[in-house]
VOBA-1610 file (N, C-alpha, C; in pm, whole numbers, padded with zeros to 5 digits, always signed):
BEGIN
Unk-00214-01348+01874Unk-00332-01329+01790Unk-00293-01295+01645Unk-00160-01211+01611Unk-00146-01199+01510Unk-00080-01301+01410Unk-00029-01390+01485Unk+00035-01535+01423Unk-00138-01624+01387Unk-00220-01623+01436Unk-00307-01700+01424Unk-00405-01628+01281Unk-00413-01506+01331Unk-00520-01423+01204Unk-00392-01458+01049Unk-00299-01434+01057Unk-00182-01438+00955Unk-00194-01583+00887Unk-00205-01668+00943Unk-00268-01826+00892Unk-00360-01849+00856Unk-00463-01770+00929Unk-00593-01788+00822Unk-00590-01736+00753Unk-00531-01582+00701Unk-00531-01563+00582Unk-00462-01605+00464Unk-00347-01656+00511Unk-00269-01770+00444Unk-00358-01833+00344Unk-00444-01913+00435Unk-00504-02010+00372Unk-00632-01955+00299Unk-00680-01815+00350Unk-00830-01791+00284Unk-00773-01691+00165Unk-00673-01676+00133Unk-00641-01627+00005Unk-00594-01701-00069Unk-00521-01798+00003Unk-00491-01875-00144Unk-00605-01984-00198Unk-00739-01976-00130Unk-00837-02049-00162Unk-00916-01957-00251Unk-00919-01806-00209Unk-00959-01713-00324Unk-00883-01714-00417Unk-00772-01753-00403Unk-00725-01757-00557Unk-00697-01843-00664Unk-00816-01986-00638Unk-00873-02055-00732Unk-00910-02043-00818Unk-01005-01951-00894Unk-01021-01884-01013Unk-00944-01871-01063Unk-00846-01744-01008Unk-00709-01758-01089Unk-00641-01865-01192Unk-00586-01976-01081Unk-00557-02034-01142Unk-00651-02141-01240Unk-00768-02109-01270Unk-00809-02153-01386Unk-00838-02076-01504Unk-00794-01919-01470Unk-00751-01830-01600Unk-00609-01879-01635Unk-00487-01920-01529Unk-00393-01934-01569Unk-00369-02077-01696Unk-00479-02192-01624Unk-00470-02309-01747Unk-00552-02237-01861Unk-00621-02166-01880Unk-00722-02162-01964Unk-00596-02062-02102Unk-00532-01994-02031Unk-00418-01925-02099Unk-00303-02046-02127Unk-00275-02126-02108Unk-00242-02230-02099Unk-00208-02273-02267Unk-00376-02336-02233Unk-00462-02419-02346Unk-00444-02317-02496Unk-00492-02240-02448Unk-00482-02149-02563Unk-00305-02053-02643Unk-00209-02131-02542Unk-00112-02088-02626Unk-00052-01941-02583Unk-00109-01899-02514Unk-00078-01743-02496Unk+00003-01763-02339Unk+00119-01801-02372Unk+00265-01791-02262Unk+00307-01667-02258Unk+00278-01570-02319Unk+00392-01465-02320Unk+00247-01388-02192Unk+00156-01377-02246Unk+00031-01318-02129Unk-00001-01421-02046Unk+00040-01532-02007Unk+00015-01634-01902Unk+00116-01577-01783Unk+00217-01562-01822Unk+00369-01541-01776Unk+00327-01441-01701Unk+00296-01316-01736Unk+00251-01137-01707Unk+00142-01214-01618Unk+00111-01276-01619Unk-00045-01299-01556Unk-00032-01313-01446Unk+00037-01454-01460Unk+00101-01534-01304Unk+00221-01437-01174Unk+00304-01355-01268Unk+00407-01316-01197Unk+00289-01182-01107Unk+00196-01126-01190Unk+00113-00997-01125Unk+00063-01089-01037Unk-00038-01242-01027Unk-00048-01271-00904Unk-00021-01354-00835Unk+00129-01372-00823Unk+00209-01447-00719Unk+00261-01296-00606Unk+00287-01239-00722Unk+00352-01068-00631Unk+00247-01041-00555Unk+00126-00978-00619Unk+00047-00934-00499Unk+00058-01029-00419Unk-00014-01126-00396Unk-00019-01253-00339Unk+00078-01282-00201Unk+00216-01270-00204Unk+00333-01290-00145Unk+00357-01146-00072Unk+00269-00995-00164Unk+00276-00884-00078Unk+00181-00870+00008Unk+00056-00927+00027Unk-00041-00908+00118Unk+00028-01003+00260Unk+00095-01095+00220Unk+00190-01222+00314Unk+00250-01156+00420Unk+00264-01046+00364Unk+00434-00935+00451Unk+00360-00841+00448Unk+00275-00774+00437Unk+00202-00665+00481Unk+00096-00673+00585Unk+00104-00831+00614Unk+00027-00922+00729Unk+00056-00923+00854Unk+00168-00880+00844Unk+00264-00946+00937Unk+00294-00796+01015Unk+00274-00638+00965Unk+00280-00553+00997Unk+00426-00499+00949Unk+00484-00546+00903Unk+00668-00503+00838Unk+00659-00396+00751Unk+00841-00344+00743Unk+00787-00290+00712Unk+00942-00308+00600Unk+00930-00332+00470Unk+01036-00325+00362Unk+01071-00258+00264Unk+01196-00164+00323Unk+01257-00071+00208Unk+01405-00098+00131Unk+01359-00087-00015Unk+01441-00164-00108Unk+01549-00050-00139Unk+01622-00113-00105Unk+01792-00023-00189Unk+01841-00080-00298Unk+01869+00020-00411Unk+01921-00031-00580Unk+01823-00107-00625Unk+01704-00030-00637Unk+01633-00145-00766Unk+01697-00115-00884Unk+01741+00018-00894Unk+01797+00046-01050Unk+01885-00084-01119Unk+01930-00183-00999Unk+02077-00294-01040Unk+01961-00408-01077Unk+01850-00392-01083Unk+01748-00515-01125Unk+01756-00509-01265Unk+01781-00609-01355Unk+01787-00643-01549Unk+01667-00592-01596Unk+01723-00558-01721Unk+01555-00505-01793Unk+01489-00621-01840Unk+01613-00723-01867Unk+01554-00841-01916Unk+01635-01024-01905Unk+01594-01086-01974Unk+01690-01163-01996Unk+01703-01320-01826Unk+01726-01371-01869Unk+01734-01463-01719Unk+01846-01451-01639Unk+01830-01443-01532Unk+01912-01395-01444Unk+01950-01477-01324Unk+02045-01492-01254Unk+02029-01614-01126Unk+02026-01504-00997Unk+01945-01451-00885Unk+01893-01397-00841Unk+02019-01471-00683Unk+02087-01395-00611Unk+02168-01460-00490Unk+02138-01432-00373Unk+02054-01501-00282Unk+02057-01408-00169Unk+02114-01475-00015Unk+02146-01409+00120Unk+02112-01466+00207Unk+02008-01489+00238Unk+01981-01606+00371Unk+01843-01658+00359Unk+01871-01647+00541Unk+01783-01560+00587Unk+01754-01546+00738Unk+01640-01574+00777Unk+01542-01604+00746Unk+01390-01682+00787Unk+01320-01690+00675Unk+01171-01715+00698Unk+01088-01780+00643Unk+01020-01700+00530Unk+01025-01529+00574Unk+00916-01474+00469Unk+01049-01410+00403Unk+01130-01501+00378Unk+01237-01422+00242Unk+01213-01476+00118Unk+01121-01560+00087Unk+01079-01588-00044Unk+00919-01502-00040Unk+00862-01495+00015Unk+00792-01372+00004Unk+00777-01255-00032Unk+00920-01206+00070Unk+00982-01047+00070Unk+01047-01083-00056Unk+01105-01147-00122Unk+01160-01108-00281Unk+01093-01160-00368Unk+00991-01215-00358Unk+00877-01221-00496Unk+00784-01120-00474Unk+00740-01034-00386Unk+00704-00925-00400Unk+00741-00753-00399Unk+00899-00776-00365Unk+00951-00593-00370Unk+01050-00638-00484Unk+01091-00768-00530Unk+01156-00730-00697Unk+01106-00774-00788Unk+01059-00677-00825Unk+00949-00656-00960Unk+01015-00770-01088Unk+01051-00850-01068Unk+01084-00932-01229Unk+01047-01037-01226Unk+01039-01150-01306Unk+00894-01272-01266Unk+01019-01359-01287Unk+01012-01461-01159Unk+01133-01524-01135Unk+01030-01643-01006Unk+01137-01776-01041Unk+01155-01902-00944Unk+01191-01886-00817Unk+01210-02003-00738Unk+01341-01991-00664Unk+01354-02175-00654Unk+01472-02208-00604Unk+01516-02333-00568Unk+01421-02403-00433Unk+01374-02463-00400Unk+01273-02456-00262Unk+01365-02647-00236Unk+01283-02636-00112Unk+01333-02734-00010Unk+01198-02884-00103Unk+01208-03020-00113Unk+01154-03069-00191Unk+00978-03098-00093Unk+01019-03041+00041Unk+00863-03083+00153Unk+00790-02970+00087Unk+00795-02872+00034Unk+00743-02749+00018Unk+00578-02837-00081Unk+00615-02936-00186Unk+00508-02999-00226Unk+00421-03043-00184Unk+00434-03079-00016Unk+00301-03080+00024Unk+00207-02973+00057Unk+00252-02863+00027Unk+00133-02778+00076Unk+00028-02780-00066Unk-00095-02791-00033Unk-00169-02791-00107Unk-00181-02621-00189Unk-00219-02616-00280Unk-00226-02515-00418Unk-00133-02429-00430Unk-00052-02397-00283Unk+00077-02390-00310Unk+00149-02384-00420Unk+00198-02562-00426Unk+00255-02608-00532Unk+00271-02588-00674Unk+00094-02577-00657Unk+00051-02496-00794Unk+00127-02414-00859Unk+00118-02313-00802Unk+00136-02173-00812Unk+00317-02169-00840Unk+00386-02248-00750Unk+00522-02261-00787Unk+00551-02310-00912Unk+00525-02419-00956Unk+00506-02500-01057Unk+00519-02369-01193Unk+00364-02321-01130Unk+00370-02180-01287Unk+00502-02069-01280Unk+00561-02029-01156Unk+00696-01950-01164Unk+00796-02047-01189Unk+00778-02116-01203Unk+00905-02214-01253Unk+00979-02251-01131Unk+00936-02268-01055Unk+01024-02329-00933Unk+01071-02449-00918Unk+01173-02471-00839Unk+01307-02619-00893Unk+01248-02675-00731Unk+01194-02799-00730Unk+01208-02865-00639Unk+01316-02971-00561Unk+01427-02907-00457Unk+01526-03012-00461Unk+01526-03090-00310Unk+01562-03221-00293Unk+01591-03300-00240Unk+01735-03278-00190Unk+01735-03210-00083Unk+01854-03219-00008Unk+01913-03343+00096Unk+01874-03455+00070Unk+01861-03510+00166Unk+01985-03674+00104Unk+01993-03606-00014Unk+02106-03695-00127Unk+02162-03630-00199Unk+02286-03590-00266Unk+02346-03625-00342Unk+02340-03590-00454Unk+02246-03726-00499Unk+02171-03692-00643Unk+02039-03633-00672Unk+01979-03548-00561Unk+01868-03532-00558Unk+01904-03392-00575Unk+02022-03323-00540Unk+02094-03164-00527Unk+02104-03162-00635Unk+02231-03269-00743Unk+02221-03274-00787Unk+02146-03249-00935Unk+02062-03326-00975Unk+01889-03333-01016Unk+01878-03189-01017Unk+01873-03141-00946Unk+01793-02996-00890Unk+01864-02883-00956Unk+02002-02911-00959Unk+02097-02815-01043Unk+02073-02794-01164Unk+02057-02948-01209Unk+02065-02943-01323Unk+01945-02885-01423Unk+01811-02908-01362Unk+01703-02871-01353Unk+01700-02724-01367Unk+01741-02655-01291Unk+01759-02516-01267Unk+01850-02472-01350Unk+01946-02502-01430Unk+02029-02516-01541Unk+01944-02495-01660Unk+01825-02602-01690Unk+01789-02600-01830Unk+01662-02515-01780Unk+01602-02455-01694Unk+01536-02373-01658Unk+01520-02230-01692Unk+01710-02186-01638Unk+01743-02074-01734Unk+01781-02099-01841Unk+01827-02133-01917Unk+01858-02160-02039Unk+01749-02130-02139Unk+01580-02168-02057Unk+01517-02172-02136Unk+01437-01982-02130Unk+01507-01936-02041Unk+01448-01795-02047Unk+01422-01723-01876Unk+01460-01856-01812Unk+01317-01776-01673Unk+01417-01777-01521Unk+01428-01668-01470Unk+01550-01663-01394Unk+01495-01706-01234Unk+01623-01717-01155Unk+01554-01824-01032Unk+01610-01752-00910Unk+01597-01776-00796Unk+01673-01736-00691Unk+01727-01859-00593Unk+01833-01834-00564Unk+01896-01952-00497Unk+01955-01859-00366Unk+01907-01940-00223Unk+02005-01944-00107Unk+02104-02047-00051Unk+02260-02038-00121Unk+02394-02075-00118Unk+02366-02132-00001Unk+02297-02097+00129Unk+02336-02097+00273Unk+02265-02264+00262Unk+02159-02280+00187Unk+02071-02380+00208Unk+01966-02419+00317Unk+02015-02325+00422Unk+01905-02344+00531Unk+01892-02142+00597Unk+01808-02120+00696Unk+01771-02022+00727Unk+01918-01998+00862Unk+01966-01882+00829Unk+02067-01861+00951Unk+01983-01822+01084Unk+01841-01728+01059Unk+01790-01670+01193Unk+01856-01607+01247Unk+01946-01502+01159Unk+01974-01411+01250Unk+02103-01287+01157Unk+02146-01213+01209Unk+02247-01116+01108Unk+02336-01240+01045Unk+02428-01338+01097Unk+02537-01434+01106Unk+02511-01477+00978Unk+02577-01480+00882Unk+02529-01614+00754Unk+02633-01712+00742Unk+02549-01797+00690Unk+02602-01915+00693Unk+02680-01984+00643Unk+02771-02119+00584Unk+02860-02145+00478Unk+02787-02137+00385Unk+02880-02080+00240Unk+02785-02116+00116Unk+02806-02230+00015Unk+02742-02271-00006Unk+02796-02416-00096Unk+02819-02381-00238Unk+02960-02377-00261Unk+03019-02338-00426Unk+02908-02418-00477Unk+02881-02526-00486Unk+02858-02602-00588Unk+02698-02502-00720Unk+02661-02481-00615Unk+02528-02409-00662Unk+02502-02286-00731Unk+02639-02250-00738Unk+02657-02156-00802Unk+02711-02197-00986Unk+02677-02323-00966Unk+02702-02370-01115Unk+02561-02337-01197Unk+02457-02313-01101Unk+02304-02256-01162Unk+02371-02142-01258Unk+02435-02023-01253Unk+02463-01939-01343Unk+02586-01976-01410Unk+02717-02028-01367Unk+02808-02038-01460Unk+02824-02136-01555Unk+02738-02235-01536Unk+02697-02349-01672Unk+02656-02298-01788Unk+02539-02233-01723Unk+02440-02156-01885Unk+02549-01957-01889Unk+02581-01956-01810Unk+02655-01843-01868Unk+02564-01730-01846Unk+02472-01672-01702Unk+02400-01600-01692Unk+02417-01529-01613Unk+02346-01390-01631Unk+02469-01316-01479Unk+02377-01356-01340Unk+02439-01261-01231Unk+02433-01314-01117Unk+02403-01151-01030Unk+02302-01188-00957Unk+02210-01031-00915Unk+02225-01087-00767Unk+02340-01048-00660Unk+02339-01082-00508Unk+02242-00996-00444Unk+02164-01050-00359Unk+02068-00964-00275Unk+02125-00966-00147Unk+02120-00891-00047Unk+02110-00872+00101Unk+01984-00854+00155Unk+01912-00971+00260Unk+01798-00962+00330Unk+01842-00959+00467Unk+01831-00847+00528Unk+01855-00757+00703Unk+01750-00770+00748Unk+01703-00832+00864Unk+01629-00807+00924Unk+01472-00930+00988Unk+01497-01010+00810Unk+01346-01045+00831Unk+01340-01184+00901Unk+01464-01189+00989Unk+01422-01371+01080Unk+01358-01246+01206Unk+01357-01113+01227Unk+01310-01065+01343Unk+01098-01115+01312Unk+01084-01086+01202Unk+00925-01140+01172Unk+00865-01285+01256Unk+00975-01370+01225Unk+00936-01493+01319Unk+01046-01540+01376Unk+01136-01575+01306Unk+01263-01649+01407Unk+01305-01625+01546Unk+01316-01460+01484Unk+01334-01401+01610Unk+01256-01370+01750Unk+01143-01437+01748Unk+01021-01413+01858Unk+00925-01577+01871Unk+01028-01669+01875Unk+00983-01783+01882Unk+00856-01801+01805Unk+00907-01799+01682Unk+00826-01814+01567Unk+00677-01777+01587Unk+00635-01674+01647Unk+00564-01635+01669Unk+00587-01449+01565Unk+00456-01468+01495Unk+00476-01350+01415Unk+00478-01209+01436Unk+00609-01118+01433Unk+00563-00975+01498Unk+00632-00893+01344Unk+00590-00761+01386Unk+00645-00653+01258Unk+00742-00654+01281Unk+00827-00594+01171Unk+01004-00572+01154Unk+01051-00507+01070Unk+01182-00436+01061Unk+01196-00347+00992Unk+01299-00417+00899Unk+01290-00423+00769Unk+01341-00544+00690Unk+01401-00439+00565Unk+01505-00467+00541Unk+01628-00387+00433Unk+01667-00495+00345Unk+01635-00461+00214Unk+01613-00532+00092Unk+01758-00453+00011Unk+01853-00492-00072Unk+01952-00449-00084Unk+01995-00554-00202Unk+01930-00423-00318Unk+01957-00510-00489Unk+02144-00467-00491Unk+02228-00537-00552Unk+02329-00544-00604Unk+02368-00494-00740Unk+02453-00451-00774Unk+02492-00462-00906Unk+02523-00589-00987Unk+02468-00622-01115Unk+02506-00745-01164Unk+02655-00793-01197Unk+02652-00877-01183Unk+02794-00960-01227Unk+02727-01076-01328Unk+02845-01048-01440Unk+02836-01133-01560Unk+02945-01240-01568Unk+02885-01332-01621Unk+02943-01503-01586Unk+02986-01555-01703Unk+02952-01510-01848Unk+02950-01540-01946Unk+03124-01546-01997Unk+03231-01430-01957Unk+03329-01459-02015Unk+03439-01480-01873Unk+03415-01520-01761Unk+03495-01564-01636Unk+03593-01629-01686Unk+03733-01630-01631Unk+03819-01727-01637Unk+03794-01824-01520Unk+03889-01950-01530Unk+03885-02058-01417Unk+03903-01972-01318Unk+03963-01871-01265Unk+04026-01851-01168Unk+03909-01787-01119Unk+03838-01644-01208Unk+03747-01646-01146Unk+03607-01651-01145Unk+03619-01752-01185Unk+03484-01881-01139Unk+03499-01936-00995Unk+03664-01996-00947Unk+03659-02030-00845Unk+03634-01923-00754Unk+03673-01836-00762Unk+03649-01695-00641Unk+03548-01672-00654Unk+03430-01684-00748Unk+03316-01627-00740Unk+03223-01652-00596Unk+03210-01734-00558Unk+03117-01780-00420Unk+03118-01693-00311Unk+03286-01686-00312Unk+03389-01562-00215Unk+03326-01385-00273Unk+03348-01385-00373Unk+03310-01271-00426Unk+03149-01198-00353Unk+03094-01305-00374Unk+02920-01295-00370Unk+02877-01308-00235Unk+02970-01390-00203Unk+02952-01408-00010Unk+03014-01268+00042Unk+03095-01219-00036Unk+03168-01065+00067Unk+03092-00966+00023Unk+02995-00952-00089Unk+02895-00842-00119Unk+02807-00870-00041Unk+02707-00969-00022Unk+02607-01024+00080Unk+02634-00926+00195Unk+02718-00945+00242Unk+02815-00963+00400Unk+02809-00823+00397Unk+02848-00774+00348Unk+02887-00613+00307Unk+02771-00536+00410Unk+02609-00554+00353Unk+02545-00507+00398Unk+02486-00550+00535Unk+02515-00655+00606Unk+02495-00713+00749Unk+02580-00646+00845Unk+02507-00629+00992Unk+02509-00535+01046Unk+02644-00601+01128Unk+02638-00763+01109Unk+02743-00830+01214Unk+02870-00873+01160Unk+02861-00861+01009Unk+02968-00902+00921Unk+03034-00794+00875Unk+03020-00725+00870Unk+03149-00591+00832Unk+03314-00591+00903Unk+03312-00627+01007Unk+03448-00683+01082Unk+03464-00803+01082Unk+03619-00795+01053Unk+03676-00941+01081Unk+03628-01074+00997Unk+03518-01033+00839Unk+03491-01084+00784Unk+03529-01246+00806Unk+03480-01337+00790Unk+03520-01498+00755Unk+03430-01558+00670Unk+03478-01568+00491Unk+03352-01641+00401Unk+03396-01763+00414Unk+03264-01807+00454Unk+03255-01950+00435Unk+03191-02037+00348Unk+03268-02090+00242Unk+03236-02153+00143Unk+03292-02316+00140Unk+03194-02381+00104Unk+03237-02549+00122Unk+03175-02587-00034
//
């Protein structure tokens, strides 16, 4: 019953929040980005917190103090189920993207709403479509607006994470921006873990200290993936022994 009520509200809030988004064009039209911006990020957050407060969970954040006061940032996390773009557009307070899977466009008003956080739509399914997507997310920050990327590329479902793909980590060391690793514990227990069927969970959010990209040598640029994969890891309950990063 609670997977079923959780879908309708899915859908009957983001239909209440039509209006919205015609304050958001109307701010638009008129030029006022710097209060469009403040506008959108206050309601994507609530928005994404009523999502996970749906669900009965329950999420406590360690080190917000390591969150930027400003500036664009590339945001790192593991990715263990479904409400982890949720759970970090609503417990870290800074108005930020993320990289999404390219099916995510069909959901209706959805899209919308991504579109205004600046979100990178990529095509994993080629090459040049990853590609595309990098690069995208490249002139993205560059232009001010920071993103979150999961290295793993797919959901592990469970403590275990997954290989991380160096390549994607060229989102921060191209434009020269630092790099904020998150640890998400807990939240494939919300659905993954109960045959996708939705239950409460006790979910550990775990900000990092930043790492700056701007004056790296080659050497470590190449270690960086390793670096970011053994902080991740750090805080998982199954990775503390016998560590193995896996980076391709």
């Amino acid at each position: 019953m609670r997977t079923v009520m959780w879908y309708i509200s899915f859908a009957l809030t983001l239909l209440a929040a039509l209006p919205k988004l015609l304050i958001v064009n109307r701010l638009i039209k008129q030029g006022k980005v710097s209060e469009c911006e403040k506008y959108v990020h206050q309601v994507t957050s609530k928005w994404a917190l009523g999502n996970v407060k749906r669900t009965g969970s329950q999420v406590e954040v360690h080190g917000a103090h390591n969150l930027p006061k400003e500036g664009a940032v590339v945001f790192i996390s593991n990715h263990q189920g479904n409400f982890d773009i949720p759970i970090l557009m609503s417990y870290i307070n800074y108005p930020k993207g993320f990289i999404a899977k390219i099916e995510t466009q069909k959901i209706p008003l959805v899209r919308k709403w991504m579109k205004h956080i600046h979100c990178i739509f990529m095509d994993r399914s080629t090459l040049k479509g990853s590609a595309g997507a990098i690069i995208e997310g490249i002139n993205t920050l560059k232009k001010g607006h920071s993103l979150i990327i999961f290295p793993e590329g797919t959901r592990s479902k469970g403590d275990q994470m997954g290989e991380f793909k160096a390549a994607s980590f060229k989102l921060a060391t191209k434009p020269k921006v630092p790099i904020v690793p998150i640890t998400i514990s807990g939240s494939y227990k919300i659905m993954e873990g109960n045959a996708n069927q939705i239950q409460p969970a006790k979910v550990d959010l775990y900000i990092h200290p930043m790492i700056h990209t701007n004056d790296l040598t080659k050497e470590q640029t190449e270690e960086l993936p390793k670096q970011v994969y053994t902080i991740i890891a750090s805080k998982l309950p199954n990775e503390t022994k016998d560590l193995e990063v896996k980076i391709s």
